[in-house]
N, C-alpha and C positions, 0 to 999 in steps of 0.2 A: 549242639548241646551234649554231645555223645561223648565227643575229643574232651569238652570241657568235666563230664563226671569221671571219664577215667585219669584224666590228669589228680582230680582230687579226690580219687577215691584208692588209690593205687601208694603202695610202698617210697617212700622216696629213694630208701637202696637199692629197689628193685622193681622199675615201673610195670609190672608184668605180672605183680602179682598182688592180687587186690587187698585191704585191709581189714575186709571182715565177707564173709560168706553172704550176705545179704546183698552185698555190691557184688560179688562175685553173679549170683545167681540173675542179678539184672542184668548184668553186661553179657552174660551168656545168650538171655534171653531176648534181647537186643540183637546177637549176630543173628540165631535162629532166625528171627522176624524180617531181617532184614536179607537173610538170605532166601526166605519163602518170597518176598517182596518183588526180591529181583527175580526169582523164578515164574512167578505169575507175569510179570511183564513183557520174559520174553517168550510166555506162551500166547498170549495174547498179541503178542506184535507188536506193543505197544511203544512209541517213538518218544514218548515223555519217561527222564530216567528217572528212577528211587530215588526220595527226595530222604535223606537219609536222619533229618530234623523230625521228620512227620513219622518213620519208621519207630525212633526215639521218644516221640510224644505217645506215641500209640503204646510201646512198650510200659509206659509209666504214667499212663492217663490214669493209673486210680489215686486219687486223692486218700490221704490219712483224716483220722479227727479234725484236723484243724488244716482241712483242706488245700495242704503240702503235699504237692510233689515231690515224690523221692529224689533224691540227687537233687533240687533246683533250691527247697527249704520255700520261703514265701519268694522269692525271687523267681518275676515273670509270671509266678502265676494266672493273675489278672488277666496278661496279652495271650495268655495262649489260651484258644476256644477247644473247651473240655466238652 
């Protein structure tokens, strides 16, 4: 889901740089997350790696008004357990 919001949230003349400061500050918060993720796993020792989907859900598990996930819109909402 990660690859898939930066593909469409990202410049087309310039995939590297985002469209608006709102997708900016999720994709930040996303590596953050997902770099604490990995860090905890390999204090822990853990031999199951960062599932990096579930990293991504967690960054953007708040639902808006009309219970939208950022980046996904009503798509999928349903199948992913919030």
């Amino acid at each position: 889901m990660a690859k898939v919001f930066k593909q469409t949230h990202t410049l087309k003349e310039n995939k590297e740089k985002f469209a608006d400061k709102r997708s900016s500050d999720i994709w930040d918060e996303y590596i953050d997350n997902t770099a604490i993720a990995t860090q905890q796993a390999v204090e822990s020792k853990t031999s199951t790696p960062v599932d990096p989907d579930e990293v991504w859900r967690q960054t953007v598990s708040k639902p808006d008004a009309k219970n939208r996930i950022y980046g996904v819109g009503g798509f999928l909402v349903s199948t992913l357990a919030i």
